[in-house]
C-alpha angles and dihedrals in degrees: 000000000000110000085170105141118246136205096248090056120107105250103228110245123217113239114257092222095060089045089058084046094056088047097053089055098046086057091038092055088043090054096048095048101044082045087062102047088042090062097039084060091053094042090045096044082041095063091046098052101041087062099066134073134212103015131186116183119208127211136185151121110327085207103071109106123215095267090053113109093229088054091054090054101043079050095047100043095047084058101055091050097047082059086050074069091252126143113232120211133192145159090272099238137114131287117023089007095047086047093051091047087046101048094046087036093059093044088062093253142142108275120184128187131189108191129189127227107246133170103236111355144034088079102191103252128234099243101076124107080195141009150166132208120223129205094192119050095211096054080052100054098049090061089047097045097036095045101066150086094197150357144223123199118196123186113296143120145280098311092057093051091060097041081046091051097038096059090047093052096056094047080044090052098042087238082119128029112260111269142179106277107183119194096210104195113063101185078046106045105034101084093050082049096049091050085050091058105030101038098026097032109030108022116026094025088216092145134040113261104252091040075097092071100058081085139061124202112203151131103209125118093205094036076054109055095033074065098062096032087052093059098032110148133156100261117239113266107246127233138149092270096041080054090044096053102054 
């Protein structure tokens, strides 16, 4: 017998029901999926971070290259620090972040990168004595912002202003201790300072006066580091609770 389908015949439809079915566990399984790696990021950024002491994590600009001015001084004044006895920390990548490693990493110092997956680019760089990829950024940027007793921002993008604000906002907002935030760059960094105060402060009354002193604009590596040594305290270890109740 020929069973062989022909033209005239009704093609049999799916029922819409068991293809939205099949939908909803396909996202089910995804988000499962994507729920599990995402903690094992924070319990695994979570364990690095917990073992060291007196941290300072450094940001900035990905794109200076080692003969850039800005990238001699992230890489200088990391390195003074790092001989202060402090840990430096940074996204792992090239630029601001591979100065700070490097400078940390040939003083003989701790030098931590969290690096993020990306397709084509944020190669780790060679100056880490540990370090963790990430796949999320802001499973990244909790470790980075909730690991350390101070920061440093050196000149960068958008990514370093948000990095830069949101820190701010959650010292503003007493979700993290108050803790040193040097803005390392003058010529860089003084007309963001001067909107802040003029526009903010002054004008629009949209912070607090005071909110711009959470902040220090300097270039000087002993002003620097008197900074970090003035508000030196033990971080608080991170969990999953410690994270729940801010």
């Amino acid at each position: 017998m020929d069973t062989t389908k022909t033209n005239n015949e009704p093609e049999t439809e799916i029922d819409p029901r068991l293809q939205l079915k099949a939908v909803q566990a396909l996202i089910k399984h995804q988000t499962t999926e994507r729920l599990s790696r995402i903690d094992r990021e924070f319990a695994d950024g979570f364990e690095i971070i917990n073992r060291y002491t007196d941290t300072v994590c450094v940001f900035g600009s990905a794109r200076f290259t080692e003969d850039h001015p800005y990238y001699q001084q992230a890489r200088n004044v990391s390195a003074a620090i790092s001989k202060e006895g402090y840990t430096i920390v940074t996204g792992g990548g090239g630029g601001i972040m591979e100065a700070g490693n490097r400078g940390a990493f040939e003083s003989g110092g701790k030098s931590l990168g969290f690096n993020i997956k990306l397709p084509h680019e944020q190669v780790l760089n060679p100056y880490t004595t540990e370090s963790m990829p990430f796949n999320y950024f802001f499973a990244r940027k909790v470790i980075l912002a909730y690991g350390a007793g101070a920061y440093l921002f050196f000149p960068g993008g958008f990514g370093t202003l948000d990095e830069l604000f949101e820190v701010l906002t959650l010292i503003q907002t007493g979700k993290m201790p108050k803790a040193p935030v040097v803005l390392v760059g003058v010529d860089f960094w003084t007309d963001l300072d001067e909107f802040i105060k003029k526009h903010m402060v002054d004008h629009a009354k949209t912070i607090t006066p005071g909110d711009e002193q959470l902040y220090t604009v300097t270039d000087d590596v002993a002003e620097i580091i008197s900074r970090i040594n003035t508000y030196n305290q033990p971080v608080q270890e991170l969990t999953r609770d410690t994270l729940a109740n801010v």
